[in-house]
C-alpha positions in Angstrom: 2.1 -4.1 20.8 0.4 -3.8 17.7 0.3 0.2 16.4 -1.4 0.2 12.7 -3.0 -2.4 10.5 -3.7 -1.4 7.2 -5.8 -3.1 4.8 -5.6 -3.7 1.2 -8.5 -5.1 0.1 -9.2 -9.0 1.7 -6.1 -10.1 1.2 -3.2 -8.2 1.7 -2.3 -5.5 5.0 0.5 -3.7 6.6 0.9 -4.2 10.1 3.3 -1.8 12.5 4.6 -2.7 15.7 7.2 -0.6 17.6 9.8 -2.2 15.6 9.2 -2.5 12.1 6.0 -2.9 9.5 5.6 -6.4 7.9 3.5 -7.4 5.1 0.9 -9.9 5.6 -1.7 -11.8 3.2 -4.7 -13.7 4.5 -4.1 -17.3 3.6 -7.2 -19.7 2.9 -7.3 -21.7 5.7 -7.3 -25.5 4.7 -9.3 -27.2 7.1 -11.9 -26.6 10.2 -9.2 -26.2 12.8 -7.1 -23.3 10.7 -9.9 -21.4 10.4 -10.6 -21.0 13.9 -6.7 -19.3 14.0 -5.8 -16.0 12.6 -4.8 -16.7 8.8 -2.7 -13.7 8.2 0.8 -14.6 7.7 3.8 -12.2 7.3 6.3 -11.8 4.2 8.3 -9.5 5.1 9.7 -7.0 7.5 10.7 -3.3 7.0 12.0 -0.4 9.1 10.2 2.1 6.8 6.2 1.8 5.4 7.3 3.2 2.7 9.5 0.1 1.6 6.6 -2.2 3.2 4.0 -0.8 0.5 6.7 -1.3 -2.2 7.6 -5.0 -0.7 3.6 -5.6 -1.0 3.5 -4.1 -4.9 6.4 -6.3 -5.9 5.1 -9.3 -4.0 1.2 -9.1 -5.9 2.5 -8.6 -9.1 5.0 -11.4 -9.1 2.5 -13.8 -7.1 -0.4 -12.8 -9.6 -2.0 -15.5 -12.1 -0.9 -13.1 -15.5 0.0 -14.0 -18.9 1.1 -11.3 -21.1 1.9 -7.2 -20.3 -2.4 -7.1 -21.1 -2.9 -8.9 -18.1 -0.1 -7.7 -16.0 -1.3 -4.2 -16.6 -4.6 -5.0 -15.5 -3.6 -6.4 -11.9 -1.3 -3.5 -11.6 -4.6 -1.3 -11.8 -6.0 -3.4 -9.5 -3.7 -3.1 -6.8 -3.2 0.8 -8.0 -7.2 1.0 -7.1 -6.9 -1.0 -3.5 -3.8 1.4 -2.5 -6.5 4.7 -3.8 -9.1 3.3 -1.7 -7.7 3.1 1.4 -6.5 6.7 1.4 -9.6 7.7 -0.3 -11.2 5.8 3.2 -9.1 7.9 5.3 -8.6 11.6 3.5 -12.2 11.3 2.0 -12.8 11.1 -1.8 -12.2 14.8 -2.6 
């Protein structure tokens, strides 16, 4: 039974169950038949959301295409701004 998905943009969400929270990104699906499936797959499994939205930062920043602490800083903005938006989306932008 599937209790919470959140979403991080198009790419990345945290899914809950009554067991634990994984973290999933939405693959590009390669050919016709994939994208008729559900392309999220899941990375990894935590008891606690709060470890799953640390698991996803870690994951994005080492799977990002940066060069340099310029560019690293920049993506780390960009997923700063994706985490703000979804709590913005639920507490309202105050």
């Amino acid at each position: 039974t599937i209790l919470m998905i959140i979403n991080f943009g198009d790419t990345w969400r945290l899914k809950s169950d009554r067991n634990q929270w994984s973290v999933q990104y939405n693959r590009v699906p390669v050919n016709a038949s994939e994208r008729a499936t559900d392309s999220w797959v899941s990375r990894t499994y935590h008891v606690k959301p709060e470890d799953a939205v640390e698991s996803m930062l870690q994951l994005r920043i080492r799977l990002a295409d940066t060069i340099g602490l310029s560019d690293c800083l920049k993506e780390m903005r960009a997923i700063k701004k994706d985490i703000m938006d979804v709590f913005n989306d639920y507490y309202g932008d105050k």
